[in-house]
C-alpha positions as CSV (number, residue, x, y, z in Angstrom):
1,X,155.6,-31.0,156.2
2,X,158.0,-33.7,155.2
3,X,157.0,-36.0,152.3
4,X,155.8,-39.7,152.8
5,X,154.2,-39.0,156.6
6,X,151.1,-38.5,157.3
7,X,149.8,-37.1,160.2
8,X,146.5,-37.0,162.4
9,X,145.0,-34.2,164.3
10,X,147.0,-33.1,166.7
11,X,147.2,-30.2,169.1
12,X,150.4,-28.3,167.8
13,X,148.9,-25.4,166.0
14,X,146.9,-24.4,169.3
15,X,150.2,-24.4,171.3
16,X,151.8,-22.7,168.9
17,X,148.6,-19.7,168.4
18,X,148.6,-20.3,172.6
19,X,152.8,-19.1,172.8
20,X,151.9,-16.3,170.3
21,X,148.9,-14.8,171.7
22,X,150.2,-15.0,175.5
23,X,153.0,-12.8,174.3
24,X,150.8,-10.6,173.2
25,X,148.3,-10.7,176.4
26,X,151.4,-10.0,178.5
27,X,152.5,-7.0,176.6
28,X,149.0,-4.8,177.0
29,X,147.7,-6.9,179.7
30,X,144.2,-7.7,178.5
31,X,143.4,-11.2,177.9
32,X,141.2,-10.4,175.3
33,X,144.0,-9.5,172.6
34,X,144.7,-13.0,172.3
35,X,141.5,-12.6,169.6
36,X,142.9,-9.4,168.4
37,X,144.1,-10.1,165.0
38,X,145.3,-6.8,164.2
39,X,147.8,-7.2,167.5
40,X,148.4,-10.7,166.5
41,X,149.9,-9.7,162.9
42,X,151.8,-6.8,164.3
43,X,153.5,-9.7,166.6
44,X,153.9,-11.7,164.0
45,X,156.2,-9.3,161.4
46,X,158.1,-8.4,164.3
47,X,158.9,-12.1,165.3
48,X,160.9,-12.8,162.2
49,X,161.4,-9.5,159.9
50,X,163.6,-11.3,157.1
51,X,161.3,-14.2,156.0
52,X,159.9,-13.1,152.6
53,X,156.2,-12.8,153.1
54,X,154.9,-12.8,149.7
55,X,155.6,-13.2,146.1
56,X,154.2,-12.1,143.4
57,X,154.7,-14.4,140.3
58,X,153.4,-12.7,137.9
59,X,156.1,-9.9,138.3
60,X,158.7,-11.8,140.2
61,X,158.5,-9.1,143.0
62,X,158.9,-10.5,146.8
63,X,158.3,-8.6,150.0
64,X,159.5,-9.5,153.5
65,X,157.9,-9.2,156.9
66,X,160.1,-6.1,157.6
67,X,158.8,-4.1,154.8
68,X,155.0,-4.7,154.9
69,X,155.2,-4.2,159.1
70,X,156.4,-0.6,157.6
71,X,154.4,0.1,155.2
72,X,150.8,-1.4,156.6
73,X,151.8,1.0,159.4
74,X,152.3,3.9,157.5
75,X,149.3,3.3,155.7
76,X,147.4,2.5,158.9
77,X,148.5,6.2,160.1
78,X,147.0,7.2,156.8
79,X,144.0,5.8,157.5
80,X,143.9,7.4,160.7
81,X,144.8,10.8,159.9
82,X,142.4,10.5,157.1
83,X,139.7,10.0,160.3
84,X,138.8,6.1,159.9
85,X,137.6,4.2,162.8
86,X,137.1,1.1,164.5
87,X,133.8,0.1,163.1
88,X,134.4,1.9,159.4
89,X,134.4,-0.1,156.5
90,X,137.3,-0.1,153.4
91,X,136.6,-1.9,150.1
92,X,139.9,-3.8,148.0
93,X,139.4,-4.4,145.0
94,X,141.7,-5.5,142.7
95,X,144.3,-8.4,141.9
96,X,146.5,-10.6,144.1
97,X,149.6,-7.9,143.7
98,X,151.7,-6.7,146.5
99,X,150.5,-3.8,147.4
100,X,146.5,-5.3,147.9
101,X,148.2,-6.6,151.1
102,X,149.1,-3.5,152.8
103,X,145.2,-1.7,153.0
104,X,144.6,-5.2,154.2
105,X,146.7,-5.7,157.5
106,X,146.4,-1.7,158.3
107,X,142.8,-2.2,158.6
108,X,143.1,-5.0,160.8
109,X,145.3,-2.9,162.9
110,X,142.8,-0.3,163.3
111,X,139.1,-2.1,163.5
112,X,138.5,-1.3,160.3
113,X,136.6,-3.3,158.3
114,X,138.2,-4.9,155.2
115,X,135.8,-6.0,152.6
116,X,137.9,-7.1,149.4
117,X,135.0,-6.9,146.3
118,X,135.3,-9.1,143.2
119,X,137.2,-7.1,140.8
120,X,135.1,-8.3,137.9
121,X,131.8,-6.3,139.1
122,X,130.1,-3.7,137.1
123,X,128.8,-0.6,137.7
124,X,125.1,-2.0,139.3
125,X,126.6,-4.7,141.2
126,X,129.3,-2.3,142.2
127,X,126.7,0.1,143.4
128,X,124.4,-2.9,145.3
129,X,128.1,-3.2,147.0
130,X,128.5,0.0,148.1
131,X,125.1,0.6,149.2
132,X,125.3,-2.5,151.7
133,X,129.0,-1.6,153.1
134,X,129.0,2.5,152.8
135,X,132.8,2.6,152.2
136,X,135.3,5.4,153.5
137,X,137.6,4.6,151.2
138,X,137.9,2.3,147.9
139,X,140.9,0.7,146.7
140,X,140.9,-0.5,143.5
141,X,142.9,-0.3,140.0
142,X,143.0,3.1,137.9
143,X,140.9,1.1,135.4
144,X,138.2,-0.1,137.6
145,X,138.0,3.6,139.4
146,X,135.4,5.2,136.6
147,X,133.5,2.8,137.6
148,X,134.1,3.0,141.3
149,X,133.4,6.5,141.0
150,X,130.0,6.2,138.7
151,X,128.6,4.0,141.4
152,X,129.4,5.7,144.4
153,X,127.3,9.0,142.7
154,X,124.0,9.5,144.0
155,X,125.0,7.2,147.1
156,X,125.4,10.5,149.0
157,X,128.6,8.7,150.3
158,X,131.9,10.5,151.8
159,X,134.3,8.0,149.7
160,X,137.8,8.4,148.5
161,X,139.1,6.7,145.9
162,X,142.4,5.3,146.1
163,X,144.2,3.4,143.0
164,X,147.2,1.3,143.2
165,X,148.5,2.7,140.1
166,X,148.9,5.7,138.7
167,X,145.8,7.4,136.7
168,X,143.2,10.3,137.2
169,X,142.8,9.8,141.0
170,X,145.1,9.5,144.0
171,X,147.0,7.3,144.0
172,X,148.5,4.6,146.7
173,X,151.8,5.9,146.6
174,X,150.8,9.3,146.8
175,X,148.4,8.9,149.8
176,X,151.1,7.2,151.4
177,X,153.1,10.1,151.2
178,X,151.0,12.7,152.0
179,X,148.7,11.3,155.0
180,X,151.2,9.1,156.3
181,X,153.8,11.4,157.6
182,X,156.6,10.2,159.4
183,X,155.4,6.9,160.2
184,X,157.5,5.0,162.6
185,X,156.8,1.4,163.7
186,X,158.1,1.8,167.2
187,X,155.9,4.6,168.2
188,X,152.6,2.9,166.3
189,X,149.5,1.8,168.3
190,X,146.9,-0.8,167.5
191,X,144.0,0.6,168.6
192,X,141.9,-1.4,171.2
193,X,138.7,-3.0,171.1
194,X,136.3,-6.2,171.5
195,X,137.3,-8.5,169.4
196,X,134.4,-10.4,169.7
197,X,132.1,-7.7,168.4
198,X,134.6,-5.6,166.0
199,X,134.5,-7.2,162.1
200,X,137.4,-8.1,160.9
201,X,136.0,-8.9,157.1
202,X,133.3,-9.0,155.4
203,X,133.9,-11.5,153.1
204,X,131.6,-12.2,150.1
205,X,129.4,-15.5,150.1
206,X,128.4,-17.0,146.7
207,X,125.8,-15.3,144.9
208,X,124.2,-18.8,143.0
209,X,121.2,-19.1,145.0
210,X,120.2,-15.3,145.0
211,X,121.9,-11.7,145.4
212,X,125.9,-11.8,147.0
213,X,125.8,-11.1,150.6
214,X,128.9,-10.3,152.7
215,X,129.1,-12.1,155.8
216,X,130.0,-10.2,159.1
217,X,133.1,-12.3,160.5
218,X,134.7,-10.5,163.7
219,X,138.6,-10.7,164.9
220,X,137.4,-13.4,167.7
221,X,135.8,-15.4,164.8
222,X,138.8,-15.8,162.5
223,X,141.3,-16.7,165.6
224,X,139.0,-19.8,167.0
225,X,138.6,-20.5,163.8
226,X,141.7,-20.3,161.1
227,X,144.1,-22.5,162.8
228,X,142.6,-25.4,162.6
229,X,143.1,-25.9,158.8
230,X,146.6,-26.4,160.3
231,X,145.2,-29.6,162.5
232,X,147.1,-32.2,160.5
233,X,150.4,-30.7,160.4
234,X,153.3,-30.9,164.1
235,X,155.6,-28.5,162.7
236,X,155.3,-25.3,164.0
237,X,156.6,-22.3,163.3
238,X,156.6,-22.9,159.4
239,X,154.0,-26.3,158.7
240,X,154.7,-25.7,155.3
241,X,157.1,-24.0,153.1
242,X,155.4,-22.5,150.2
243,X,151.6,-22.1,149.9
244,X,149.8,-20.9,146.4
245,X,146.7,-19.0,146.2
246,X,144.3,-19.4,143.4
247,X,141.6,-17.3,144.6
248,X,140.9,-13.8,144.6
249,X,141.0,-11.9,147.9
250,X,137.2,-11.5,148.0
251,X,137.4,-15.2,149.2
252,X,137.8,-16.8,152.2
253,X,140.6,-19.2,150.9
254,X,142.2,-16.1,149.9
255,X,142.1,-14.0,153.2
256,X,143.3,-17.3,155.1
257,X,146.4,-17.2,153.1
258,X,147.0,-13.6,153.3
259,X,146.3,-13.8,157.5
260,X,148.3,-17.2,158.1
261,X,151.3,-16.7,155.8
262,X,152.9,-13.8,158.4
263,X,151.5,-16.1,161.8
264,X,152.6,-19.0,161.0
265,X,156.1,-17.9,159.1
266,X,155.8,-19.4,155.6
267,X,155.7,-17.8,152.1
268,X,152.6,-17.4,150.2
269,X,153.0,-17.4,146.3
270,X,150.2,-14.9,144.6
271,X,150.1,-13.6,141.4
272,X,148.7,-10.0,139.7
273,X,148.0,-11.7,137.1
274,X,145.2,-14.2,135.4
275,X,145.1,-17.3,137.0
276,X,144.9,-19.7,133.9
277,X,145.6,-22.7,134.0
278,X,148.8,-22.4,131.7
279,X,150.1,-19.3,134.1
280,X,149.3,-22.0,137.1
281,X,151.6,-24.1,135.7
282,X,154.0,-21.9,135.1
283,X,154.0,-20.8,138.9
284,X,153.9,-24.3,139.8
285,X,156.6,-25.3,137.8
286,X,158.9,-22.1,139.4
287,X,158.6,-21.7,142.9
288,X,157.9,-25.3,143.5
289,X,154.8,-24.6,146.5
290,X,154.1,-27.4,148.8
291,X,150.6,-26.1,149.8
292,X,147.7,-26.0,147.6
293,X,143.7,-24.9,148.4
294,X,141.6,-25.4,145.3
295,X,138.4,-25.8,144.5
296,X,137.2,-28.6,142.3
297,X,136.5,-27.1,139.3
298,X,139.8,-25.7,138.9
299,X,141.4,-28.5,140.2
300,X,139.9,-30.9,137.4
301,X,141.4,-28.0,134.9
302,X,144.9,-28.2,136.3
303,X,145.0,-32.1,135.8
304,X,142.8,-32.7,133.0
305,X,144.8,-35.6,130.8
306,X,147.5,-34.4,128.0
307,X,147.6,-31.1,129.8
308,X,148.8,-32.1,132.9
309,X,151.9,-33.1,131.3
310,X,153.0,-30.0,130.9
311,X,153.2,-29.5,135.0
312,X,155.4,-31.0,137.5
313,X,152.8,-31.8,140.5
314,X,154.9,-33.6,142.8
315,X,156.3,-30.3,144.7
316,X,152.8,-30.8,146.8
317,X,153.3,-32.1,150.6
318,X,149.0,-31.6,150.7
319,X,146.3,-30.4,148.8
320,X,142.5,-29.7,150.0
321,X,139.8,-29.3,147.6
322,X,137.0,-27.8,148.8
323,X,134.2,-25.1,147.9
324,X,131.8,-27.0,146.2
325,X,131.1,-31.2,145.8
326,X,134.7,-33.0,145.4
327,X,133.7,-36.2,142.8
328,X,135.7,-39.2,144.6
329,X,137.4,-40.2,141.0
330,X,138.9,-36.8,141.2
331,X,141.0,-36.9,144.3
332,X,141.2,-40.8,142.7
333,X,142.8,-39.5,139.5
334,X,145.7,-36.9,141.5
335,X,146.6,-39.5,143.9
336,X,147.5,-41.7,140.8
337,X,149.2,-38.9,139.5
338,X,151.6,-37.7,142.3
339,X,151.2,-40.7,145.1
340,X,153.1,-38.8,147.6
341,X,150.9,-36.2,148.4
342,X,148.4,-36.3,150.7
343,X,144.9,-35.2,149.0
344,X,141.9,-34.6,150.9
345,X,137.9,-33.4,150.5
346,X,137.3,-30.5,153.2
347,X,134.2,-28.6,153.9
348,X,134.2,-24.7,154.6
349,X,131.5,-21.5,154.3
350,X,132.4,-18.7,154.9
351,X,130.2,-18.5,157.4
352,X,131.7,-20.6,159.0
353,X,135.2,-18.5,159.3
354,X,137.2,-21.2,157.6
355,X,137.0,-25.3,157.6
356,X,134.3,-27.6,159.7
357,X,135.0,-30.9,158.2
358,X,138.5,-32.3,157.7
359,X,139.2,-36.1,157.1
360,X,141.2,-36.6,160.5
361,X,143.1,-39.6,159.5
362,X,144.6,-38.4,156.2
363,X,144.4,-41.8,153.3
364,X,143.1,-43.7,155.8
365,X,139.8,-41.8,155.5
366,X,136.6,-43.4,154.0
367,X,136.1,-42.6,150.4
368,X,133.9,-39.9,149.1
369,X,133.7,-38.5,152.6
370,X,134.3,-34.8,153.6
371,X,135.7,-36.1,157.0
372,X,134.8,-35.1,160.4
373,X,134.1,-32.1,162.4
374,X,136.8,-30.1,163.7
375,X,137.2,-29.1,167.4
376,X,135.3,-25.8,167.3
377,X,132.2,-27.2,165.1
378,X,129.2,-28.7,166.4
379,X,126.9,-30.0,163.8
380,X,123.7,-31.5,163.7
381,X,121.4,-33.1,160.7
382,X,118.1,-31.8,160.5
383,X,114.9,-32.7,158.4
384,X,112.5,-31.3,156.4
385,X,110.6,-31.0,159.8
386,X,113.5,-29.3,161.7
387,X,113.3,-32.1,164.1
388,X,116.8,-34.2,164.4
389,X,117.8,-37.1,162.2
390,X,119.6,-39.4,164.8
391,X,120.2,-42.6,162.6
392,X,123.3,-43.2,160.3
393,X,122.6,-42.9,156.5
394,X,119.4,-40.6,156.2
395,X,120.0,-37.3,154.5
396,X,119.6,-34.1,156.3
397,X,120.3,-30.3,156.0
398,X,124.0,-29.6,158.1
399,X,123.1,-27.3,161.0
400,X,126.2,-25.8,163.0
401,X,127.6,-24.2,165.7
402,X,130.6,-22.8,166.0
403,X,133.5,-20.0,168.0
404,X,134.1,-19.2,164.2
405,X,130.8,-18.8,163.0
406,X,129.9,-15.4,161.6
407,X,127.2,-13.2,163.5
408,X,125.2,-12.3,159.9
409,X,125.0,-10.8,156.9
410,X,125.9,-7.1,157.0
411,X,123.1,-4.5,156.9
412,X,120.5,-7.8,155.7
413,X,118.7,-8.5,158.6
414,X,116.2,-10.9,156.5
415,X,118.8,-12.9,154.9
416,X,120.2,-13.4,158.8
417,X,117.1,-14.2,160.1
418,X,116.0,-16.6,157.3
419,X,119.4,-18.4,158.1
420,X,119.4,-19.0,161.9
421,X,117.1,-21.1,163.9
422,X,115.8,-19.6,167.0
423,X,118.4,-21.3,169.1
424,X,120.9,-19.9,167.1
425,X,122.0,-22.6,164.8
426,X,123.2,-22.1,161.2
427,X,121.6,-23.6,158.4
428,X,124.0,-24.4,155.6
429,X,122.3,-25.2,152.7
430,X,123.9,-27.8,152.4
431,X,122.3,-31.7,152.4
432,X,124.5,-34.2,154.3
433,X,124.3,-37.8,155.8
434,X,126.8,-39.4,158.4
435,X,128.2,-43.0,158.8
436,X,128.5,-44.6,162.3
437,X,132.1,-43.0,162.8
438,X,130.4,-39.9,162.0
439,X,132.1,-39.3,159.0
440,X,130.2,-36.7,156.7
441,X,128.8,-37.4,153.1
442,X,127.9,-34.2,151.2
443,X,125.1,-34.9,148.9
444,X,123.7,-31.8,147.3
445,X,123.3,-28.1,147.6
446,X,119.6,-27.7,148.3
447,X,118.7,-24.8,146.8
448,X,120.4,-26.1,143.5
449,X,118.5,-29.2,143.5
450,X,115.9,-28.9,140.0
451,X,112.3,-29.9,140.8
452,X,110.9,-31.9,137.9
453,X,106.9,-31.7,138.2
454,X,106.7,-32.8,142.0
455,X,110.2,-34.4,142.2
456,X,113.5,-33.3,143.5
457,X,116.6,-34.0,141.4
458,X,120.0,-33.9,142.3
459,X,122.5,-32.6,140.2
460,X,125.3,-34.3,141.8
461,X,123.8,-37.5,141.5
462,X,123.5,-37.3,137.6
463,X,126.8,-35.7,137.4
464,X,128.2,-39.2,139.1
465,X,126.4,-41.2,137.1
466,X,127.9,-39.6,133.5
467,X,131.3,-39.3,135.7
468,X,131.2,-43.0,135.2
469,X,131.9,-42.8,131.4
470,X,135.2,-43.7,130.2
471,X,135.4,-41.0,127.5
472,X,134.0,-37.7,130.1
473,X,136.5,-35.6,131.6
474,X,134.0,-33.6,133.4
475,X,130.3,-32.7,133.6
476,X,127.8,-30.6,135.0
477,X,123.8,-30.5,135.4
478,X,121.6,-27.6,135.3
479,X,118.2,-26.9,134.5
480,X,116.3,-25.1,131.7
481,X,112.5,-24.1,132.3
482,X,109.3,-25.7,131.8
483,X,106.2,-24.4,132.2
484,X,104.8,-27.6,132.4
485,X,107.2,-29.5,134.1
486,X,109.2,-27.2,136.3
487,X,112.9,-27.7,135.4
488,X,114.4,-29.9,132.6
489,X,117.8,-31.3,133.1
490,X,120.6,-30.9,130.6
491,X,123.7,-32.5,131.5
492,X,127.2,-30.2,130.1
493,X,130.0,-32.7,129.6
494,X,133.7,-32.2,128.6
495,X,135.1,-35.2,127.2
496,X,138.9,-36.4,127.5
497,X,140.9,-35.0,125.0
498,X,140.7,-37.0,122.0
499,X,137.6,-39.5,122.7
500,X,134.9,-39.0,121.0
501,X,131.3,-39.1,123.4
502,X,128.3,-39.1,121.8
503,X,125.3,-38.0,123.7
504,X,122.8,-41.0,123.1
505,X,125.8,-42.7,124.9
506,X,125.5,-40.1,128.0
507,X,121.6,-40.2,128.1
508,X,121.8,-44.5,127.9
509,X,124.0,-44.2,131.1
510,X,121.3,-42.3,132.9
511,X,118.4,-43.7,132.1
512,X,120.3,-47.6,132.7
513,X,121.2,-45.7,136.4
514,X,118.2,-43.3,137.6
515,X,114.3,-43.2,137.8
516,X,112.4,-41.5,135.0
517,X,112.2,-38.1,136.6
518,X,115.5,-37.7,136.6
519,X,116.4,-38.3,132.4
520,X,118.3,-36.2,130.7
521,X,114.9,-34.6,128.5
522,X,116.8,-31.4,128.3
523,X,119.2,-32.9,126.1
524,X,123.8,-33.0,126.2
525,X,126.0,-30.5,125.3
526,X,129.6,-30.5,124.7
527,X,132.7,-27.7,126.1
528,X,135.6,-27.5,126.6
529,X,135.6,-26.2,129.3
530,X,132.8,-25.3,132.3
531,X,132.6,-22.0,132.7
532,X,134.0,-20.9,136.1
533,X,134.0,-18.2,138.3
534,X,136.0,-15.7,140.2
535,X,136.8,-18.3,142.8
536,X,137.7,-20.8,140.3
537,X,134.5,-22.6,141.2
538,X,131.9,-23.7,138.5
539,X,129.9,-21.0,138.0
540,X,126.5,-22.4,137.7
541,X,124.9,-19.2,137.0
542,X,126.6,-18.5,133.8
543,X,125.8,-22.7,132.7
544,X,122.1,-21.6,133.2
545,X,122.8,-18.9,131.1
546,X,124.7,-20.7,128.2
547,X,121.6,-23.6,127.8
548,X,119.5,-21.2,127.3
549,X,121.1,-20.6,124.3
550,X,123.5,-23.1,122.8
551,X,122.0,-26.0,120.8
552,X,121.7,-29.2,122.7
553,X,121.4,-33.0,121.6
């Protein structure tokens, strides 16, 4: 997308996806493969087999859509001579290299189900993992296989383990080889079946309000769904030239890259390597990406003052921040930074298959907003009552429908019952009001909201407040125990770099700004840094974890 326009919804990414999957309907004749993803990649490397699909900037390596058509198929032959099936499950876990990709689209080819796992897991949550998905086959790093292997004993599961690189057990080069034979694209078949029914992932959801989950997204859900992130862009093949990822592939933001990159014909930059911020920059600075989907937290890393001097930001045509609550004076602070890019708050579950709210008029949009719902999201505000708040401005839990949304969580039939009404809604989670333009506010993650004797508190709402001193970079609110009183709020603030912040000064601001429940009698303390997780999201876990323990003021 061309720098200095801005651009509204529009309709060219469905005729675009509607070109693409026709061809596809016209070759094997059954309209239903317009959802079938696995058909809709194979399409897609075939359409243009010199663009480079990926790069890897940790290593500098590239691949084009020539090479990984040849090698997902050979591995997708593996797969099958091995005897997977449409309906089996494969787990990927390791970094964003090269060769993470290949499992990946063979597995969409086939029916299989690709479950990418956070990388980071030990042996118990490993095992919780494996007992939910029953693999047939693990990918993973030689260093993470001991592990692999110690949790899948006494699972009675028929598992292989595969590793990327070289070590005590096979590895992917080798099982290439040997179950792969002489694979041939020409003479490969995508097997058939409902897309509508067959998962395509299971992709993790957030584990801060209880155990992870992996939500059951099917081939149908991720076609109605994905292409509308592409809504604000006319340019098709190619919306954009060079999109980063900055999430690990067990998350949605992740597998959107990986899927889109090859459909819609642009080059994704990845990296094997640990996303820091300094190795961010270093990508940023190199390959120059134009496309950027980031959450907050890491967002607020990448442009923290004196830091962000060491980056050249203005390669960026659009970035969405999304994940978690997007402060206003964020987006405030990169639009003053690079004025040229378009910056805008989304809203996405994975759940949900991908994005429901997008601001559809780009800087016009009303502040602090997440924007509106897209074509395939129907959305409703409900109340404590589960009856329907109709007015403007009165807070409710987010209730949707959706083509994307996911059909529940895999082998947890309690955790999908406890999230759908009996007319099939989804309830988010997540507390929302509207304006008259039905514009959407997030206002807090309900299960994250601390309950101070008989009172609710909002963590996003003191987190504003101490936003609004001039010496704090960022901040977050969490909780500490009482027996007495339920949960005491401490508030965790990073201050610029080089201002000093005392915390009487923080705990004035609040109690000038909020009602009495809602003071800071935990006490302040000072980082760095918040500590944040796989996703690059805060991880509010660990905070709970480090209050418990470090001194506070």
């Amino acid at each position: 997308m061309p720098k200095r326009q801005r651009y509204n919804i529009n309709n060219s990414v469905h005729w675009f996806m509607n070109e693409l999957t026709s061809r596809v309907v016209a070759e094997s004749g059954n309209p239903n493969d317009r959802y079938h993803l696995g058909k809709v990649l194979l399409q897609s490397f075939k359409d243009d087999p010199d663009l480079v699909t990926m790069i890897d900037g940790g290593t500098g390596e590239s691949i084009t859509n020539k090479e990984v058509l040849e090698r997902s198929v050979r591995c997708a032959n593996s797969l099958k001579n091995l005897g997977l099936k449409t309906g089996d499950v494969i787990i990927l876990l390791g970094p964003n290299h090269i060769n993470i990709s290949i499992p990946f689209y063979a597995g969409l080819y086939l029916g299989i189900a690709v479950a990418p796992v956070d990388r980071t897991f030990g042996v118990r949550e490993l095992q919780e993992t494996f007992r939910a998905d029953e693999p047939k086959i693990v990918f993973c790093q030689n260093e993470k296989a001991h592990d692999v292997d110690t949790a899948l004993k006494g699972l009675n599961l028929d598992t292989k383990i595969i590793t990327f690189d070289k070590g005590d057990y096979c590895n992917f080069s080798d099982f290439l080889k040997q179950y792969g034979g002489e694979s041939k694209v020409e003479d490969f078949e995508v097997a058939n079946f409902d897309p509508s029914e067959t998962i395509s992932f299971l992709v993790s959801t957030s584990g801060t309000t209880g155990l992870p989950k992996a939500a059951v997204v099917t081939h149908k859900n991720v076609i109605s769904s994905f292409p509308y992130i592409w809504s604000k862009f006319d340019t098709f093949p190619a919306p954009t030239r060079l999109a980063v990822v900055v999430s690990p592939l067990q998350w949605l933001t992740a597998i959107a890259m990986f899927l889109m990159s090859p459909i819609f014909r642009f080059t994704r930059l990845q990296t094997s390597l640990a996303l820091t911020q300094q190795h961010t920059y270093h990508l940023i600075n190199t390959y120059r990406p134009s496309f950027l989907l980031i959450s907050p937290t890491f967002a607020a890393t990448l442009f923290r003052p004196g830091d962000r001097d060491n980056c050249d930001f203005t390669c960026f045509d659009i970035i969405l921040i999304g994940g978690s609550a997007v402060p206003q004076t964020l987006i405030d602070e990169i639009k003053s930074i690079i004025p040229e890019t378009e910056v805008l708050n989304v809203y996405g579950l994975s759940e949900l298959s991908g994005v429901g709210l997008i601001h559809h008029f780009g800087d016009n949009a009303p502040r602090g907003s997440s924007g509106q719902p897209l074509g395939h999201t129907q959305c409703r505000l409900v109340n404590q009552d589960n009856e329907d708040i109709l007015e403007p401005n009165v807070p409710g839990e987010l209730w949707v429908k959706s083509l994307g949304l996911f059909k529940g969580y895999y082998n947890n039939p309690v955790a999908t019952a406890e999230t759908f009404s009996e007319d099939g809604w989804f309830r988010t989670g997540d507390s929302f009001y509207r304006d008259d333009n039905w514009n959407f506010y997030f206002t807090e993650r309900i299960k994250l909201l601390l309950k101070y004797r008989n009172n609710q508190i909002s963590p996003l709402e003191v987190e504003n407040v101490i936003r609004q001193h001039p010496g704090v970079f960022d901040v977050a609110v969490t909780g500490i125990p009482d027996r007495e009183c339920g949960d005491i709020p401490v508030a965790c603030v990073v201050p610029k770099p080089g201002v000093s912040v005392k915390a009487q000064e923080i705990k004035d601001l609040v109690k000038a700004s909020l009602s009495d429940d809602k003071q800071l009698r935990g006490g302040v303390i000072f980082l760095n840094e918040l500590p944040i997780n796989a996703n690059t999201k805060l991880n509010r876990r660990k905070l709970k974890e480090m209050v418990l323990v470090m001194e506070r003021e």
